[in-house]
C-alpha positions in Angstrom: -30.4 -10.4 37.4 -33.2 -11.0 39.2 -35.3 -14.3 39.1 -36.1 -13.5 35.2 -32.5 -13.2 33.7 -29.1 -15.0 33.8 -26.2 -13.4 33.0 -23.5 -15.3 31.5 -19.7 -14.0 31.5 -17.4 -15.2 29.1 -13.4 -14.7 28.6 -14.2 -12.8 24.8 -16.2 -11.7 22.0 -15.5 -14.9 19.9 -16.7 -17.2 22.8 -20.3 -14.6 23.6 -20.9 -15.6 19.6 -20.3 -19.1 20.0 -22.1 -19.8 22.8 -25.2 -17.0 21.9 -25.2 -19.2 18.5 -25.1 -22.2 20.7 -28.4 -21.4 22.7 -29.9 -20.1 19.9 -29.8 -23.6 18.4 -30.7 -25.3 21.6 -34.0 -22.3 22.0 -35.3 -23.0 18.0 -35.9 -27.1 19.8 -37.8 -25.6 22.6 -37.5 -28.4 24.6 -37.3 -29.1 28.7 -35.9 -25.5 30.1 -34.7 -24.2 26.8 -38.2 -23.6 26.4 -38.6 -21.2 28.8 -35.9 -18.6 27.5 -37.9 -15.4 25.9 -34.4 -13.3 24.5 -30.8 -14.0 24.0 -28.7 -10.4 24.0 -24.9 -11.1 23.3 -22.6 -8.2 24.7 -19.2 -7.7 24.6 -18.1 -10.2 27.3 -21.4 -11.4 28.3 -24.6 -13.3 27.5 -28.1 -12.2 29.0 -30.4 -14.9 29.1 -34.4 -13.7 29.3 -36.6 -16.3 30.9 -39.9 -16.2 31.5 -41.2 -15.8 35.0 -41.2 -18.8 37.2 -38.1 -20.6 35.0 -36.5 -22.9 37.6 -33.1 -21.1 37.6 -31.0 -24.3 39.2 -32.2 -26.0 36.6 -31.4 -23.5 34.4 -27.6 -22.7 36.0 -27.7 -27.0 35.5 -28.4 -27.4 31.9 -25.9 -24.0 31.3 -23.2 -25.6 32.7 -23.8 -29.0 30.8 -23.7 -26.9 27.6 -20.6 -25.0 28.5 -18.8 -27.9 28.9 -19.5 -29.7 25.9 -19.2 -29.0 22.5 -22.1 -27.1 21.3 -20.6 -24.1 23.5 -16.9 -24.0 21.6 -19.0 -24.1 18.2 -18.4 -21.4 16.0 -20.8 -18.3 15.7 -23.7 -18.1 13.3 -23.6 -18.5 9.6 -26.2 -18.0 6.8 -27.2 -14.2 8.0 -27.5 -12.2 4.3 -24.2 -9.9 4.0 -24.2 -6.1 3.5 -22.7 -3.6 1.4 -21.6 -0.4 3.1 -20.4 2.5 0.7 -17.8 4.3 3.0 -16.0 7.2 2.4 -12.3 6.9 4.2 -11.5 10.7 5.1 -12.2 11.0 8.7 -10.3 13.4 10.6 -8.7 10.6 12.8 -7.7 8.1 9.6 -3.9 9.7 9.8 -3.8 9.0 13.5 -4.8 5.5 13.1 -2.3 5.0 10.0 0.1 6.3 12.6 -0.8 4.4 15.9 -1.2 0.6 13.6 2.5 1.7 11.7 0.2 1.3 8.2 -0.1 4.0 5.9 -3.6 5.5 5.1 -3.8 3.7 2.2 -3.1 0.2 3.9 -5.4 1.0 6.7 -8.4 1.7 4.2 -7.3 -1.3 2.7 -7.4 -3.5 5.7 -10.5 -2.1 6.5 -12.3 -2.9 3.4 -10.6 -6.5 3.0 -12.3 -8.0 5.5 -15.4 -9.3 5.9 -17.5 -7.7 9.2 -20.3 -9.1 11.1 -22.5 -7.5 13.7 -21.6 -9.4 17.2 -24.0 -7.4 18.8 -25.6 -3.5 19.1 -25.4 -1.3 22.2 -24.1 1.9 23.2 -26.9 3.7 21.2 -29.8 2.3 19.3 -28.8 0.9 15.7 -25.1 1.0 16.6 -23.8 -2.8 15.7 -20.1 -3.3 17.2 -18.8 -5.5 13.6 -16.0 -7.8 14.3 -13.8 -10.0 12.4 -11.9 -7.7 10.9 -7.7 -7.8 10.6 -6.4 -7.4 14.0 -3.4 -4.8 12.9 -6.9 -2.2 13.6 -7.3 -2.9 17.2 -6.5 0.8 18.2 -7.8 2.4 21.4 -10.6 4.9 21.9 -10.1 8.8 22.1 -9.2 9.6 26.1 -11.7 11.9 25.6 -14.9 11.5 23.3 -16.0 14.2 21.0 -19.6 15.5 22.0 -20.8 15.2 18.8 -20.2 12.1 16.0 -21.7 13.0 12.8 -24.4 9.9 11.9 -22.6 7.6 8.9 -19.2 8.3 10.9 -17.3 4.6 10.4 -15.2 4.3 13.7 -12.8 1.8 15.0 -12.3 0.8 18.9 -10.2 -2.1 19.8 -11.1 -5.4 18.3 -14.3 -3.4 16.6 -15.7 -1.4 13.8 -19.0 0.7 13.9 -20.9 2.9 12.0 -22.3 5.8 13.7 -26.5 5.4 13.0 -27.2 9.6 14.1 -25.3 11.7 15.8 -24.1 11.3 19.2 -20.8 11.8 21.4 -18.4 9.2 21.1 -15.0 8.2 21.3 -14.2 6.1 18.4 -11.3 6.7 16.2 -13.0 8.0 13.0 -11.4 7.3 9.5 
């Protein structure tokens, strides 16, 4: 990443919340090198820490691996962000495909969907797309083998472990219910 940016790879989304949340907390002190970090972007499987130019990255990759080891890295992700109502229509043209692939009916599927709380873990793909996760695990279903070229915007999809609402139209290979 250069001599302004550490990447970070973690073993799953749960941990890239923890520890982003974990940094966060150390950043907001803005003490020693933790002073130095300008962004924190959680992915998927990964962490990219931002620094400003001339950070001492071994003492950086020093103080990172202090944290990972102890317990501020295996604390849970961030609480206290306000909560969001979305008004979703359930009749996308793959929700009968994914009643059919998680062995629910439609009905149970729109109902596992909506019983579950959501949060953003972090956006990508396309600007204003937030991969949401936390929902029940019987909707892990795979993506399309091939995406569609175009995804109406407001489409709700699902894609393994996530859930996403489709901010404008784009290609995409989401299951869409």
């Amino acid at each position: 990443m250069g001599d302004e940016a550490v990447l970070a790879q973690v073993a799953d989304t749960e941990s890239v919340l923890a520890l982003a949340a974990g940094l966060r907390a150390r950043i907001v002190s803005a003490e020693g090198i933790w002073a130095q970090v300008e962004e924190i972007v959680p992915a998927a499987r990964t962490v990219l820490i931002r620094l400003r130019p001339s950070t001492d990255l071994e003492e950086l990759g020093q103080q990172l691996q202090e944290f990972a080891a102890g317990a501020d890295a295996q604390a849970g992700p961030e609480t206290g962000a306000p909560s969001v109502t979305v008004d979703v229509v359930y009749d996308g043209p793959d929700l009968a495909e994914v009643a059919g692939l998680t062995g629910m009916s439609a009905e149970e599927v729109i109902a596992a969907h909506t019983g579950t709380p959501w949060r953003v873990a972090f956006s990508g793909f396309a600007p204003g797309f937030a991969y949401l996760v936390g929902g029940d695990p019987r909707l892990s279903v795979p993506r399309h083998g091939r995406p569609r070229t175009n995804v109406p915007a407001g489409s709700v999809g699902l894609a393994a472990q996530f859930t996403g609402i489709y901010p404008r139209s784009s290609p995409g290979g989401w299951q869409l219910i």
